[in-house]
C-alpha positions in Angstrom: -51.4 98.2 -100.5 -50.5 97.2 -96.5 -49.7 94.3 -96.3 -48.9 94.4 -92.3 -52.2 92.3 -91.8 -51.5 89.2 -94.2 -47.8 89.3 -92.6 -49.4 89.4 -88.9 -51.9 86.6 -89.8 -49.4 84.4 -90.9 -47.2 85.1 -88.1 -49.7 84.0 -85.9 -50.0 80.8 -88.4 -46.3 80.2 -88.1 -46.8 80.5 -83.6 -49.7 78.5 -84.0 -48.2 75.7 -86.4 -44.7 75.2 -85.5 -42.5 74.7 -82.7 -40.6 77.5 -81.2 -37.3 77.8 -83.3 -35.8 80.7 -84.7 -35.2 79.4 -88.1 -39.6 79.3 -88.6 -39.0 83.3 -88.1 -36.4 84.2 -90.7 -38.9 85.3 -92.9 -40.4 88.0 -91.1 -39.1 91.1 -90.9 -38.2 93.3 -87.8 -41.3 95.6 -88.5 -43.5 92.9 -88.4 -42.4 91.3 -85.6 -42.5 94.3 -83.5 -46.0 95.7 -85.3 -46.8 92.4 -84.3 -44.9 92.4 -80.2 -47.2 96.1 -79.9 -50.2 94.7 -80.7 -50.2 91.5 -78.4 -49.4 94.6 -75.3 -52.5 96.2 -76.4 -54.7 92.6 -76.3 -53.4 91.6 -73.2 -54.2 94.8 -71.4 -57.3 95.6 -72.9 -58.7 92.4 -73.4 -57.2 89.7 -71.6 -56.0 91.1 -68.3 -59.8 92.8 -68.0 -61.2 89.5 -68.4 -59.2 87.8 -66.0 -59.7 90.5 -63.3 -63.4 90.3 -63.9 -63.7 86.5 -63.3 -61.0 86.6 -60.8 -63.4 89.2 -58.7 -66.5 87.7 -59.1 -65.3 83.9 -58.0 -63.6 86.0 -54.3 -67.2 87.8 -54.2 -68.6 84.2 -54.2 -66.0 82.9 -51.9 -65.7 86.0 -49.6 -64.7 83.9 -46.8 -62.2 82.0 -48.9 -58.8 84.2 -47.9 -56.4 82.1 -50.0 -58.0 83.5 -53.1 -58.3 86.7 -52.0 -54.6 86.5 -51.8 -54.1 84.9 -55.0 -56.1 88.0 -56.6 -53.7 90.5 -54.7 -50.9 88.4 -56.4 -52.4 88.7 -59.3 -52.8 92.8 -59.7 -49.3 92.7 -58.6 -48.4 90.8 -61.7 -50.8 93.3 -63.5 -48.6 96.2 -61.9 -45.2 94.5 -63.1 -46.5 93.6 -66.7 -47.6 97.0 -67.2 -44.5 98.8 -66.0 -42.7 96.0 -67.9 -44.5 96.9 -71.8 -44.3 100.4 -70.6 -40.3 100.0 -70.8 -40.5 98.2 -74.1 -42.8 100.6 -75.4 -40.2 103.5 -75.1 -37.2 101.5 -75.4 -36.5 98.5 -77.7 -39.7 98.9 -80.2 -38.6 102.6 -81.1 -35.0 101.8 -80.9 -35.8 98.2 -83.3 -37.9 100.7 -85.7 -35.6 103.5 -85.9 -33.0 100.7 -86.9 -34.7 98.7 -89.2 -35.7 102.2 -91.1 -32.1 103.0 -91.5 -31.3 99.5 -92.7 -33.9 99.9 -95.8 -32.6 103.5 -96.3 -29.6 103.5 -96.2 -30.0 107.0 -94.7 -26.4 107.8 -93.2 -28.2 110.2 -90.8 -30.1 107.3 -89.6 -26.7 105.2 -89.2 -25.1 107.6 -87.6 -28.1 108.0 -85.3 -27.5 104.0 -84.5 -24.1 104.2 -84.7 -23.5 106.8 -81.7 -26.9 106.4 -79.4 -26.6 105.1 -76.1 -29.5 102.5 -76.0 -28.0 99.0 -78.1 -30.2 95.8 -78.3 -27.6 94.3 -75.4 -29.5 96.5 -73.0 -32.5 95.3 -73.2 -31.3 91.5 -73.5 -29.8 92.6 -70.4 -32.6 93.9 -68.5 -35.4 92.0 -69.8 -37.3 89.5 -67.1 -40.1 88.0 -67.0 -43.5 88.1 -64.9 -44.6 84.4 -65.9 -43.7 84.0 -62.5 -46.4 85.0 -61.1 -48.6 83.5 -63.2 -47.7 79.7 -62.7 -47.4 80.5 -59.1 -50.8 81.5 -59.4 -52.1 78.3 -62.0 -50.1 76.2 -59.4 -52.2 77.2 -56.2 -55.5 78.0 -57.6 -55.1 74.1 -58.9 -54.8 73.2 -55.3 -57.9 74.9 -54.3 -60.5 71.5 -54.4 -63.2 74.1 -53.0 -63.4 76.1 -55.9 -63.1 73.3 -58.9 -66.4 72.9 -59.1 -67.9 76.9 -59.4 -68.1 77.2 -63.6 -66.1 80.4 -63.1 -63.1 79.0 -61.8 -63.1 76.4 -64.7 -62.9 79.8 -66.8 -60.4 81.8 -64.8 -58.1 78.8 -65.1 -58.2 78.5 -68.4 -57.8 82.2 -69.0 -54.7 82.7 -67.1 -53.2 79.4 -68.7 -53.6 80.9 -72.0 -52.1 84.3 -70.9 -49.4 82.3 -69.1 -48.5 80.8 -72.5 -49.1 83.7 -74.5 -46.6 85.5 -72.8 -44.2 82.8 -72.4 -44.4 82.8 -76.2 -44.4 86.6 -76.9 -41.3 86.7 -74.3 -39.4 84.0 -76.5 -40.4 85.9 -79.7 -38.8 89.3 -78.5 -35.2 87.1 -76.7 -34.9 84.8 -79.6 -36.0 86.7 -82.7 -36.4 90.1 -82.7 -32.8 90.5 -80.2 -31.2 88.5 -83.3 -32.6 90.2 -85.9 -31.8 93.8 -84.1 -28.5 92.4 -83.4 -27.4 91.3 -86.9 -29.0 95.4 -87.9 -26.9 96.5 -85.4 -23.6 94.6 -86.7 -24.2 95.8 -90.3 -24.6 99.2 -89.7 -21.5 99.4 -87.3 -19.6 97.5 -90.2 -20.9 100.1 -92.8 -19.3 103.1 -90.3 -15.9 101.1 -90.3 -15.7 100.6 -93.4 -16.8 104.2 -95.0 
């Protein structure tokens, strides 16, 4: 039986439910979390970013003279750019190299270790290269807030309150992938290069 479902439900119970802190996440294994990290890429570019771009086009279509938002929805498809680039990377980076790990962990397979053990990609890398585009998003909350013009046209309330909930979506997904899955990758990492010492 696959389980993967009930575990991503109640991971999104536990992100839901609880405040941010590590120790709410032992429980769930590196497979989930990144199972779970893959398929929160796939909503927010075929779901959520879609949206967002729809509304954000038809309120600049209503407000074609309005240059200022016009501007904000150039600053938005240049976050769009980034965030894809940005789960691109992940995609072929830290989600295979967390998998291929956490396999060898359950295994045991000394193939697997010594895959680990000698490849050139650790979880420090990606702690080390991983930013973050909520930049641009809370710029963009920030000044489409100033815009009194637009407050009262129903699809700005909408707009708003989608890219506030992608704005905190990612700000949580980021934390999950810094705070939890680097940890538990880490701590995979540290027993596998023990294991090699020691044998």
């Amino acid at each position: 039986m696959n389980t993967d479902k009930l575990y991503h439900s109640s991971l999104i119970k536990t992100l839901e439910n609880r405040e941010l802190e590590i120790a709410n996440f032992e429980g769930y294994s590196v497979k989930i979390l990144f199972d779970f990290l893959k398929t929160s890429h796939k909503r927010f570019l075929n779901e959520s970013i879609p949206k967002i771009e729809q509304n954000f086009l038809m309120l600049v279509k209503y407000f074609d003279s309005n240059n200022d938002l016009k501007t904000l929805f150039n600053l938005f498809l240049k976050f769009e750019v980034d965030l894809k680039q940005h789960i691109k990377i992940e995609e072929k980076t830290i989600f295979p190299y967390s998998e291929v790990l956490y396999k060898a962990s359950i295994s045991q397979s000394m193939q697997a270790v010594l895959l680990i053990h000698f490849s050139q990609y650790s979880i420090a890398d990606f702690s080390n290269s991983h930013g973050d585009n909520e930049c641009y998003l809370t710029e963009i909350i920030f000044l489409l807030l100033q815009k009194e013009e637009l407050k009262h046209h129903p699809v700005y309330n909408i707009l708003l309150k989608q890219i506030c909930q992608l704005d905190n979506e990612l700000k949580i997904h980021g934390w999950l992938e810094d705070n939890v899955l680097v940890d538990k990758v880490k701590d995979i990492e540290v027993a596998i290069s023990n294991f090699v010492k020691n044998d």
